[in-house]
C-alpha positions in Angstrom: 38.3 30.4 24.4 36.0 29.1 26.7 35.7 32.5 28.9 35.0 34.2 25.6 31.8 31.8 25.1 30.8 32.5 28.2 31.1 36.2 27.8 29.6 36.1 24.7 26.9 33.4 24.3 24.6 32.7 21.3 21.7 34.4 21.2 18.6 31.6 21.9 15.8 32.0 19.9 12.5 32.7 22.0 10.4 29.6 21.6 6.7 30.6 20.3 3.6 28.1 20.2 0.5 28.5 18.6 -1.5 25.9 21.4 -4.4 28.4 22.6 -4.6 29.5 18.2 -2.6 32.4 18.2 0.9 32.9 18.5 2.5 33.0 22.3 5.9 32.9 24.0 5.9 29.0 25.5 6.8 31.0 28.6 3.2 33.0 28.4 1.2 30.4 27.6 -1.0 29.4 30.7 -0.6 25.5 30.5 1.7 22.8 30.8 3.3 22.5 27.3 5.6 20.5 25.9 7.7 21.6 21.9 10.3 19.7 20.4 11.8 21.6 17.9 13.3 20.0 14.5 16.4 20.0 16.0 15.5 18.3 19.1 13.9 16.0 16.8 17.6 15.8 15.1 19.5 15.5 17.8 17.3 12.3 19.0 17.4 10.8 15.4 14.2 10.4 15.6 12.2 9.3 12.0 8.7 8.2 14.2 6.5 8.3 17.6 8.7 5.7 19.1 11.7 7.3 19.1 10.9 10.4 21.1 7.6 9.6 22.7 9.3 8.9 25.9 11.1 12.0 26.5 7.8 13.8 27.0 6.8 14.4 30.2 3.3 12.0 31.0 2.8 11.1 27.6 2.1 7.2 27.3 1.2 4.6 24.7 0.6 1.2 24.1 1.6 -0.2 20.6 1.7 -3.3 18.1 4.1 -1.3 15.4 4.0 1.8 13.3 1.0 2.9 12.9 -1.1 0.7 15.5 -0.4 2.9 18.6 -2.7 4.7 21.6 -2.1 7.4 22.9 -2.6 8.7 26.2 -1.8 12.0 28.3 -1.7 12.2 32.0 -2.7 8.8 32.8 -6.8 9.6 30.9 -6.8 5.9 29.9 -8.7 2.7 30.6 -6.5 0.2 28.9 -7.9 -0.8 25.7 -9.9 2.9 24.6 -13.2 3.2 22.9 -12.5 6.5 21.4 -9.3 8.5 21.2 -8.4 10.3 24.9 -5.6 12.1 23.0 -6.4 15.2 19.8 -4.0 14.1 16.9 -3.4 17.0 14.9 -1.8 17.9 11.6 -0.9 21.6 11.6 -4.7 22.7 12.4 -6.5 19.9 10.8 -7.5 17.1 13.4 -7.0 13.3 12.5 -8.8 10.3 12.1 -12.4 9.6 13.3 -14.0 11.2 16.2 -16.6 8.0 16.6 -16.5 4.7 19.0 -16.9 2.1 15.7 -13.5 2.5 14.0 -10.8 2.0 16.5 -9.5 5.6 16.1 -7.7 4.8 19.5 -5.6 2.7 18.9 -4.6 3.9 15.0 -3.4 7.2 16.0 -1.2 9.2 13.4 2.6 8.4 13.2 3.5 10.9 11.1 7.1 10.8 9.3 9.3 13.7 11.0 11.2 14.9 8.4 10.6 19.0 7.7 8.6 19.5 11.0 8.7 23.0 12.5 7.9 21.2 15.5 5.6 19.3 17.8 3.8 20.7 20.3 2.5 18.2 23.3 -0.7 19.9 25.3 -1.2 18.6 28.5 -4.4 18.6 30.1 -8.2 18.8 28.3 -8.3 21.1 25.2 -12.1 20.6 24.5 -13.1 24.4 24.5 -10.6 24.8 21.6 -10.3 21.0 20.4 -12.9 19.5 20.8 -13.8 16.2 21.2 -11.3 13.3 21.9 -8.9 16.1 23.2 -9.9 14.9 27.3 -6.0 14.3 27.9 -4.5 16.5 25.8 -3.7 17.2 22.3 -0.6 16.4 20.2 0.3 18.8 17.4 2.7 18.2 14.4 3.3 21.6 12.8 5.2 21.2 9.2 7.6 23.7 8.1 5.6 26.7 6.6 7.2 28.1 2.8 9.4 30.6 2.6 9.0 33.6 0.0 12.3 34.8 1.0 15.4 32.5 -0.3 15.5 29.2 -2.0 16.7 26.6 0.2 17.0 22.5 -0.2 18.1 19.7 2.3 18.5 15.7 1.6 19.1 13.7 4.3 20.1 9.6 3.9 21.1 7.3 6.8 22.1 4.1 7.7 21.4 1.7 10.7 21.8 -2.0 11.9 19.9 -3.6 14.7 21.0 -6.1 17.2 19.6 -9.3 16.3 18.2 -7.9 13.5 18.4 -6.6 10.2 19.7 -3.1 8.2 17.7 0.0 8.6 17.8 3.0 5.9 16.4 6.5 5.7 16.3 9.0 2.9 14.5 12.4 2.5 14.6 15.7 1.0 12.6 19.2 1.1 13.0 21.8 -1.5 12.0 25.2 -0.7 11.1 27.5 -3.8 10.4 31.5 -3.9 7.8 32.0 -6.7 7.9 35.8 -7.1 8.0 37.8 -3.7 4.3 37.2 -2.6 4.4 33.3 -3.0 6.2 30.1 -1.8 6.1 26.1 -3.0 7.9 23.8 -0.4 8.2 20.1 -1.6 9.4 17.5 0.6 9.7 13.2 0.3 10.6 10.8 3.1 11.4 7.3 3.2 12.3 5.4 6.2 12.8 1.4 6.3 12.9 -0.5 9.2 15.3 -3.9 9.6 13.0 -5.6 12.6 14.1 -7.6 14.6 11.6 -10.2 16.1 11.3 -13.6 14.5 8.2 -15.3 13.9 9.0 -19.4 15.3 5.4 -20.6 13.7 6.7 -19.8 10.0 10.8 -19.6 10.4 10.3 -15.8 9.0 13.1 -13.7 10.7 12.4 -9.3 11.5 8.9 -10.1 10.8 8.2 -6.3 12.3 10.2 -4.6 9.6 8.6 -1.6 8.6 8.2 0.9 5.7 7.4 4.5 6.0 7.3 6.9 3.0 5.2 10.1 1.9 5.5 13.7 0.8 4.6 17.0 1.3 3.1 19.5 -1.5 3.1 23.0 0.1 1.7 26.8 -1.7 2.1 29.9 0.3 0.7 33.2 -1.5 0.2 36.3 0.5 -1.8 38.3 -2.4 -1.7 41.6 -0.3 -0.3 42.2 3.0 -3.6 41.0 4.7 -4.3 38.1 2.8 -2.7 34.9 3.3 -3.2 31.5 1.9 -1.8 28.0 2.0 -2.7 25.4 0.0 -1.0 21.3 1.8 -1.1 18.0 0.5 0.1 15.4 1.9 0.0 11.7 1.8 1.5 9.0 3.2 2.1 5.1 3.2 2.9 2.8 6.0 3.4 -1.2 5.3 4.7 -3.7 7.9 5.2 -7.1 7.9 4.4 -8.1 11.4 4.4 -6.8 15.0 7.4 -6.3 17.5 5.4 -8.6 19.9 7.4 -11.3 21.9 5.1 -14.2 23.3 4.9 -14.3 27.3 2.9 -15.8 29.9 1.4 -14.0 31.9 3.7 -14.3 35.2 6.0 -12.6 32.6 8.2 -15.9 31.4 8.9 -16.1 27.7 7.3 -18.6 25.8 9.9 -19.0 23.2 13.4 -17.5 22.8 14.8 -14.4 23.3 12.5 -11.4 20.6 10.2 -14.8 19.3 6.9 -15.0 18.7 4.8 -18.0 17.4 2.1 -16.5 14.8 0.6 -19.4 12.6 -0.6 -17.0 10.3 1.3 -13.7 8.9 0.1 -10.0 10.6 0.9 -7.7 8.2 -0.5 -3.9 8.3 -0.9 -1.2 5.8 -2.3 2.2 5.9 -2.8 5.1 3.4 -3.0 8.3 5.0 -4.2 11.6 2.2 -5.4 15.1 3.6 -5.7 18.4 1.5 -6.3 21.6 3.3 -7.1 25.2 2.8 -5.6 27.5 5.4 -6.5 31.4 4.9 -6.1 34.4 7.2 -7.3 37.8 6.9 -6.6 40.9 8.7 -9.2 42.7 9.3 -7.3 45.4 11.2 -8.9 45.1 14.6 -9.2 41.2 14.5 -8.0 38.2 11.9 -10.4 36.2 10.0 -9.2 32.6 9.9 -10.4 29.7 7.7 -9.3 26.0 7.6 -10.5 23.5 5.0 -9.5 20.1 5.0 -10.6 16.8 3.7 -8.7 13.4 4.6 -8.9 9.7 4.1 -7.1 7.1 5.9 -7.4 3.2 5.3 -6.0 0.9 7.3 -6.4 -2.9 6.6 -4.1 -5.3 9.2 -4.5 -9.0 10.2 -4.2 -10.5 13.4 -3.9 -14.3 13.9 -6.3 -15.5 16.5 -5.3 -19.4 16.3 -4.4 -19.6 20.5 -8.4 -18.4 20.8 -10.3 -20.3 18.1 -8.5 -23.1 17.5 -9.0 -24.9 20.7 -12.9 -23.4 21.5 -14.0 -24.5 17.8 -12.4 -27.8 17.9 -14.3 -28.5 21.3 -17.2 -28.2 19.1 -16.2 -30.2 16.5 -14.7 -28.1 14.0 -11.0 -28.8 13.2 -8.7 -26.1 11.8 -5.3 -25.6 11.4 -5.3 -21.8 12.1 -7.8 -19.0 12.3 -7.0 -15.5 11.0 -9.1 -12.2 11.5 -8.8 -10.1 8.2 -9.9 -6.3 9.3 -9.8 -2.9 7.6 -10.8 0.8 9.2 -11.7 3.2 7.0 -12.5 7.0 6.9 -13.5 9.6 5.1 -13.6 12.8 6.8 -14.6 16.6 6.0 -13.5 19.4 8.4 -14.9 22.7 8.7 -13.3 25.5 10.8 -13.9 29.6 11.1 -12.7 32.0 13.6 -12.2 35.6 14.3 -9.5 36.7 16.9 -8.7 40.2 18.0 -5.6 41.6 17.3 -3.0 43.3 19.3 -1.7 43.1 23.2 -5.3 45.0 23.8 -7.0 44.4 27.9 -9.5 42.7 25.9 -8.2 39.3 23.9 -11.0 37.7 22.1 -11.3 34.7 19.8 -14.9 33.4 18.7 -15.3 30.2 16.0 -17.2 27.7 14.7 -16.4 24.2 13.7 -17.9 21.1 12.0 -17.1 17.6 11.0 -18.8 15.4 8.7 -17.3 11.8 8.9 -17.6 8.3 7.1 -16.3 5.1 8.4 -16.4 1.5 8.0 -15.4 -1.5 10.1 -14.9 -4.3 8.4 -14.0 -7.9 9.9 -13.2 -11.2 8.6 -12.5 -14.4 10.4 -10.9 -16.9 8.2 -10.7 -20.7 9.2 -8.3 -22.6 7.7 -8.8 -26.4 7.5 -6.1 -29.2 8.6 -4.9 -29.1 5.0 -3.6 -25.5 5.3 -6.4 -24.1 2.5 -9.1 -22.2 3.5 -12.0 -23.4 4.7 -15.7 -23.1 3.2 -17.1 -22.3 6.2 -18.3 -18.7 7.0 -17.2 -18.0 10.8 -18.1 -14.5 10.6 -18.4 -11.6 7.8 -19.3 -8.0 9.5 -19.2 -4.7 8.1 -20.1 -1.9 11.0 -20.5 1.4 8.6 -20.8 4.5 10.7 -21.8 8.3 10.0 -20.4 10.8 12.6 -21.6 14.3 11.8 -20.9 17.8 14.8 -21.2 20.9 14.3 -19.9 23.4 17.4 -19.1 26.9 18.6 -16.4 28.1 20.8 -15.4 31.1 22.2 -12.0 32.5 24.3 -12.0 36.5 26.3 -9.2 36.9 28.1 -9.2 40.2 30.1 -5.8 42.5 31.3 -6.9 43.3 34.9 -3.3 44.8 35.2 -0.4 44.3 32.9 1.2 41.7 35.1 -2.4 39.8 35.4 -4.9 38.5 33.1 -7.8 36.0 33.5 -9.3 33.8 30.6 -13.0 32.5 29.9 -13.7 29.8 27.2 -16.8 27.6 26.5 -17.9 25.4 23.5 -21.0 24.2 22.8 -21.3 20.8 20.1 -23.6 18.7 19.0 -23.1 15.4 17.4 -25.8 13.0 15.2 -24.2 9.6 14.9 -25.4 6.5 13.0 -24.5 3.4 12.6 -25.5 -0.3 12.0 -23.8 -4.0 11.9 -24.2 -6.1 8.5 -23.1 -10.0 9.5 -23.0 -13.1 8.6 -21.5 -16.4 9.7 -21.5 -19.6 12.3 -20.5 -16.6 15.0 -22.3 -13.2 14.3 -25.2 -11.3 12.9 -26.8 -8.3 12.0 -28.8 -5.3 14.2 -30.9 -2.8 12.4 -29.7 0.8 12.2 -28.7 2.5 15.4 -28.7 6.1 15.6 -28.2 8.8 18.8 -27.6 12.3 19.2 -25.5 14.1 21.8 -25.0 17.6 23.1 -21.6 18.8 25.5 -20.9 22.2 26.8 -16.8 22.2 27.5 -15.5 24.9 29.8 -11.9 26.7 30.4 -11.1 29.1 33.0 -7.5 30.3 33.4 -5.9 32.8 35.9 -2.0 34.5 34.7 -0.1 36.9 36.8 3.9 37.5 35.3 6.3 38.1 37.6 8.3 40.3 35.0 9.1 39.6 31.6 10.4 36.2 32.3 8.3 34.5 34.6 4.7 33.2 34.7 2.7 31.7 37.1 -1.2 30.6 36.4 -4.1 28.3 37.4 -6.2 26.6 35.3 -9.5 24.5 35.2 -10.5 23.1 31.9 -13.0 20.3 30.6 -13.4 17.1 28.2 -15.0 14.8 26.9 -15.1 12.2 24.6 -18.8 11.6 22.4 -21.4 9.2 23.6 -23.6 7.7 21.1 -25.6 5.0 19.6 -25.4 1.5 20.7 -25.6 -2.1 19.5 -29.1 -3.4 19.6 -29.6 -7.0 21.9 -32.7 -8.1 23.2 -33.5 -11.0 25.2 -34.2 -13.7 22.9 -37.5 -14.6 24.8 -38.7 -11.7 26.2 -37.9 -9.3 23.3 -36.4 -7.0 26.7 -33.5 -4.5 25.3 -30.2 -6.3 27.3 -28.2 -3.1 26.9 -29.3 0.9 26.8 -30.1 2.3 23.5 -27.0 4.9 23.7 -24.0 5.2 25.5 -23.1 8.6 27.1 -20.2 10.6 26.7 -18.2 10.6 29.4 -16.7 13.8 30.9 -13.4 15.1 32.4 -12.6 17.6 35.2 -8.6 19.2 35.6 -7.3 21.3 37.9 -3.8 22.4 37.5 -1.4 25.0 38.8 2.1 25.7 37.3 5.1 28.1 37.2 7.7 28.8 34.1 10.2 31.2 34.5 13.6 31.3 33.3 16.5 33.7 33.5 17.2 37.1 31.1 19.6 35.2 29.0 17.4 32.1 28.9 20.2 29.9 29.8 18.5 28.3 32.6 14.7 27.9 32.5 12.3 26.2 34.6 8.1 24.5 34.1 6.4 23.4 36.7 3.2 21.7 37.2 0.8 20.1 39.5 -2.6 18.7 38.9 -5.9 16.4 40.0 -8.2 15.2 37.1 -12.0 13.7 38.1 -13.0 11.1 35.1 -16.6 10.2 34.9 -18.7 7.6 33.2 -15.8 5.8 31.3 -16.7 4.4 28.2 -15.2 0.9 28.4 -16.7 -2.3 25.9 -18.6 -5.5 27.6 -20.6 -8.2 26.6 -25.1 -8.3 26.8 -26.4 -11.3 25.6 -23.1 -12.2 23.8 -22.4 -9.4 22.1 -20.0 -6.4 22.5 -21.6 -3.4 23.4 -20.4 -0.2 25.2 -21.3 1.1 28.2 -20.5 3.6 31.2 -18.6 2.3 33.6 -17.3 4.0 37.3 -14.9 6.9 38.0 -10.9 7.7 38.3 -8.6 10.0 39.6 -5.5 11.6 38.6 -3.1 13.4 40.7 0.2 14.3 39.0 2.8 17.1 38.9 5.5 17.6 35.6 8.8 19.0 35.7 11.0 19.9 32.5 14.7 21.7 33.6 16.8 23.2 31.4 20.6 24.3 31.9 22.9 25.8 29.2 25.7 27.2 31.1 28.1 27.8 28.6 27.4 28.0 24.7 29.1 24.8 24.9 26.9 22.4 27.1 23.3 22.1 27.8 21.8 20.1 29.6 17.7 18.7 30.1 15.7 17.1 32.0 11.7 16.2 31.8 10.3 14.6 34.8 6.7 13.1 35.5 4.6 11.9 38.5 1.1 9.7 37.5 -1.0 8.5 40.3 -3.7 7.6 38.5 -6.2 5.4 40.1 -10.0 3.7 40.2 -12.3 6.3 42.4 -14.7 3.9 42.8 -15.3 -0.2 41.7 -16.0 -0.7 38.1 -17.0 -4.3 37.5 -17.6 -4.4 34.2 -13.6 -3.2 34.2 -13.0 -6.4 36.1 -11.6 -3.5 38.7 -11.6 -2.4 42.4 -11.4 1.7 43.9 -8.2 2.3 44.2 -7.1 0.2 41.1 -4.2 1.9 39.4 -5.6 2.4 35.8 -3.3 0.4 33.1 -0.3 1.5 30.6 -0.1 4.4 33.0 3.9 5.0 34.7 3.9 6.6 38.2 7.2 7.9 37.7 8.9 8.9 34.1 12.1 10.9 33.2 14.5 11.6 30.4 17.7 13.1 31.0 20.1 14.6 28.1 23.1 16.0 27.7 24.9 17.6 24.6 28.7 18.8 24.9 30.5 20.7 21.7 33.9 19.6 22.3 35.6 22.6 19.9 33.7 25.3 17.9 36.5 25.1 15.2 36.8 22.6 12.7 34.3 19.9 12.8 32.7 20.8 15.3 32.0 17.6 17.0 29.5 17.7 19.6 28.8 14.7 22.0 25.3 13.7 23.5 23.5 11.3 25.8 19.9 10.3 26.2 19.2 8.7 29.8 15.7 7.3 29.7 13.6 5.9 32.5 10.1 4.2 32.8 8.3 3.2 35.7 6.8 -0.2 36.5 3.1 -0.3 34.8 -0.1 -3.0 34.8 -1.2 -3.8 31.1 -5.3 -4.4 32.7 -7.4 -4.6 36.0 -6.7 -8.0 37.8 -10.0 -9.4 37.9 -10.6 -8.4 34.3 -11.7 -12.0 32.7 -11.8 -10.3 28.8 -8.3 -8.8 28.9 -6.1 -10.4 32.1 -3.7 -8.7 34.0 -0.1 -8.6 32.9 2.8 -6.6 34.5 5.2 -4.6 32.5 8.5 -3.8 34.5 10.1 -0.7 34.6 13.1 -0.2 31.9 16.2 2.0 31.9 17.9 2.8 28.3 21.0 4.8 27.4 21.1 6.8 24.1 24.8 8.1 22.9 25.2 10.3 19.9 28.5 12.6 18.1 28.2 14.8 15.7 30.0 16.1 13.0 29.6 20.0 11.4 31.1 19.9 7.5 30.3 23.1 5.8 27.4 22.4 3.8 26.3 19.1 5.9 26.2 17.6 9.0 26.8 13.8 10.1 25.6 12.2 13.6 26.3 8.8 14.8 24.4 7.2 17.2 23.7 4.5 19.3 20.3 3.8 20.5 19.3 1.5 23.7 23.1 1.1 24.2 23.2 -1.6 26.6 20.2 -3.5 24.8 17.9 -3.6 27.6 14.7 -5.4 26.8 12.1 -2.9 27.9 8.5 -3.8 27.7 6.2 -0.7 26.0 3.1 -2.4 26.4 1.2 -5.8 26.2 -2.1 -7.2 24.5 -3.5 -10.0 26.5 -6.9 -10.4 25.1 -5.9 -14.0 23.3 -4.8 -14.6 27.3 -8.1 -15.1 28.4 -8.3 -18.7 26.8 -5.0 -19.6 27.3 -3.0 -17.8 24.6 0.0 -15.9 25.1 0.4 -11.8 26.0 1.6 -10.4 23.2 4.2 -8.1 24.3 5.6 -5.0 22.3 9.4 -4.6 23.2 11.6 -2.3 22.7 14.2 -1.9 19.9 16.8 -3.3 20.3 20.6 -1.9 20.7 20.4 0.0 17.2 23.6 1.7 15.8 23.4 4.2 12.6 24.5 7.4 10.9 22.9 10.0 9.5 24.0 12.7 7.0 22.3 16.0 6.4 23.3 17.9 3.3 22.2 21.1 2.7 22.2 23.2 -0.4 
């Protein structure tokens, strides 16, 4: 039995991504890329970020729970981000606001995964092609696309139970629909509750981090003639959560309370509505394809975050006693998106792609600080009341040539010219705030891309490439010296820009059983846009340099039908290039959240190919030592997070219209730290430490019809 797998293997599909906006091989594209598949997804049971953000090669994040998470590629990060360093994407439509007044950074998308295609991970700056807030890279969740051709339908349901914690469920379902032989509706639904498991000491409330995720999918595919195509998405989704899986710790790292407790005098419960509609529509022309994409989104995200350890003690040195002190906040945007492009067609010498793109965005910040008096009600006074409204508004043009010197070597050229007009202003009232008048700025970046291929045969590539970001500068808040009337901080802030140089080599063998990705690179970082104070209020500004040097490494091995075997490997020296004090920070500084060394190894074994099935698989994961700030930050003190080792197991079951898994996640319940907010620190409070989930057992079943 086994010599006849071996002799006769299952064919592998070929992997195709559509990073550079057309179709490729992985193996062709001239990057460093990483896709999970949906059944990579599967086999990791994995229902959000979390759960398979660490098996991707220098992808980092800091979070406080579903939906309250940063994002960071290659080490581009400062600690706490102004703007996103990191392009969230939904199929072609970017998310969430591209300005420095809404907190984009640290509210990236967590999408439900159920009926993904795939996610594709782009390493490096994408802004010829992306855009802004694409400086470290770009991540990409591509939804299953209708099909015309059968009628198919899958559910899904699971169970799990957390140590320490409390029961987990998951349900979902997709139904794929042929309407006639030229069209296609797909419908999908997902729901996903999590148990928690961190309890809140201040209230007695036990799993105060539970979680609920839920949304669907409405999807039209009509192909009205052989060149036209058109598809038609809605989706919308809904994210509530009580509290945050933080743990209270001092800052040498000793727990404050017990063992996953935190001490919260007031609840921190978060909710966010996510909708987006979008037009998609592609038309051969013959010698090129015509490509439109339409979308319009809004996202609302209101949270609370108790801020008692800070205000407690300052205001009652000045004579105001209260029990607790709560800051009510809520980020909003509304966001139009505009994109056109025509690409050539065919493996020609000459590869074109030309586009243009534009973004018309509205978002509010809105912040609350509630006192509460020794009684426990709220208090009449006003501590602050701001609303920040902002308009972010670009329009750009991009454009790709890639030229076939030879058949085994090509060379690429790609530049992008945008220009943003940005306004904003601060509306306050209260003992601790106040207005400014309208601020307003304009900005103009030109983004570059060069890239050299050369295939060594059909099944190995090796390539250079230089590419640019950026993130947008813009208008700033207005402080002048009370006596003098003397501006305190510039008018605008600039954007700041990114440099990346980066070889690599893929190549795998004819029967793709073994493959190999290589890569090595050196990022320069200039004018980071970091927050500090003029006058006593927040403003940003530019501050200092960094460097990156880093290489990637992704093995795969699949040396009978029966075994494969992975392995995704990352190297992040990222560092200060020169002193930054308003970063609290020193040249050479290593910049924070940011592991030098990261792998995930995995394993999956199909013990028989009769009967069940039953297929057996581990998940080794491991996570380098990282600082959570700059030492000599004052704002946001330093905190260590240690490095963390966890164990995944899985089996699986095959039944003839369904499959079943069983799985144990973080099996020997190691308390790894993911990241840490220390900004209540700086007064005495506690660092608010995300952990991770505890030793979680479960089952899912996948039905399909």
């Amino acid at each position: 039995m086994w010599a006849q797998q071996a002799a006769e293997p299952a064919k592998l599909d070929e992997i195709i991504v559509t990073a550079q906006k057309r179709a490729e091989r992985l193996i062709d594209a001239p990057q460093s890329i990483t896709a999970l598949a949906a059944a990579d997804l599967a086999r990791l049971d994995a229902v959000q970020f979390r759960d398979f953000a660490n098996t991707v090669p220098a992808l980092s994040f800091t979070t406080a729970g579903v939906g309250q998470t940063q994002v960071s590629l290659r080490g581009v990060t400062a600690g706490v981000d102004i703007g996103p360093t990191v392009g969230v994407y939904v199929d072609d439509v970017p998310y969430g606001s591209s300005s420095a007044f809404s907190n984009a950074s640290s509210l990236a998308l967590d999408v439900g995964l159920f009926d993904l295609d795939r996610i594709e991970v782009l390493r490096g700056p994408q802004g010829t092609l992306y855009g802004a807030g694409a400086m470290g890279g770009v991540l990409r969740y591509i939804s299953q696309a209708p099909d015309p051709t059968a009628f198919a339908a899958k559910a899904q349901a699971g169970l799990s139970s957390t140590s320490g914690g409390a029961i987990g469920a998951n349900g979902a379902a997709v139904v794929n629909a042929p309407l006639g032989e030229d069209a296609a509706l797909r419908t999908s639904a997902f729901y996903s509750r999590d148990g928690g498991f961190v309890d809140n000491v201040a209230l007695g409330d036990k799993n105060v981090d539970a979680s609920n995720v839920y949304g669907g999918r409405l999807d039209l595919a009509l192909t009205p003639t052989d060149s036209l195509k058109i598809r038609l998405t809605g989706f919308a989704q809904e994210i509530g959560r009580d509290g945050t899986p933080s743990v209270d710790f001092t800052l040498s790292g000793q727990r404050v309370d017990g063992e996953r407790q935190q001490r919260r005098l007031k609840a921190e419960p978060f909710d966010q509505s996510f909708r987006l509609a979008s037009a998609s529509i592609d038309y051969d022309l013959g010698p090129a394809t015509l490509t439109s994409i339409s979308s319009y989104q809004t996202v609302d995200s209101t949270f609370r975050q108790d801020a008692s350890a800070v205000y407690v003690p300052v205001l009652g040195g000045f004579g105001l006693a209260f029990s607790a002190v709560a800051i009510d906040q809520r980020r909003s945007t509304d966001k139009f998106t505009q994109e056109v492009r025509l690409a050539s067609n065919g493996d020609t010498r000459l590869q074109w792609l030309v586009g243009g793109y534009y973004t018309d965005e509205d978002s509010d910040n809105r912040q609350h600080v509630v006192a509460y008096d020794p009684a426990g009600a709220v208090s009449p006074i006003d501590l602050a009341t701001v609303a920040i409204p902002s308009r972010y508004e670009e329009i750009a043009a991009f454009g790709n040539l890639t030229v076939k010197v030879t058949d085994a070597f090509d060379i690429t050229g790609g530049v992008r010219y945008a220009r943003n007009d940005q306004r904003f202003e601060q509306i306050g009232s209260g003992v601790l705030i106040g207005s400014t008048p309208v601020s307003r700025a304009k900005d103009e970046v030109v983004t570059y891309l060069a890239n050299a291929r050369y295939r060594l045969g059909g099944r190995q590539t090796v390539y250079a490439r230089f590419a640019t970001g950026y993130r947008p500068g813009g208008p700033n808040f207005v402080v002048n010296d009370p006596v003098s009337g003397a501006p305190l901080a510039p008018a605008t802030f600039a954007s700041d820009s990114l440099k990346s140089y980066e070889l690599g080599y893929k190549g795998e063998t004819a029967d793709r059983r073994f493959s190999l990705d290589l890569s090595a690179y050196h990022i320069d970082w200039r004018d980071i846009q970091v927050t500090t104070a003029a006058g006593g209020v927040s403003v940003i500004a530019n501050a200092g340099a960094a460097k990156i040097d880093g290489g990637e490494a992704t093995l795969v091995a699949r040396p009978t039908s029966a075994l494969t075997l992975s392995g995704a490997f990352a190297y992040q020296d990222a560092r200060l290039a020169q002193d930054a004090p308003l970063l609290g920070a020193l040249k050479g500084d290593r910049l924070p959240n940011v592991a030098k060394l990261t792998a995930a190894v995995l394993a999956d074994y199909q013990l028989s190919s009769q009967g069940l099935r039953p297929t057996l698989g581990a998940t080794v994961r491991y996570v380098d030592d990282r600082s959570a700030s700059f030492d000599a930050n004052a704002g946001l003190p330093q905190y260590e997070l240690p490095s963390y080792v966890t164990v995944d197991l899985r089996l699986g079951l095959s039944l003839p219209r369904a499959d079943v898994q069983l799985y144990a996640r973080n099996l020997f319940d190691e308390e790894g730290q993911l990241s840490a907010a220390t900004v209540l620190s700086s007064v005495g409070g506690p660092a608010q430490v995300t952990v991770l989930q505890p030793r979680t057992l479960g089952v899912r079943v996948t039905a399909r019809f």
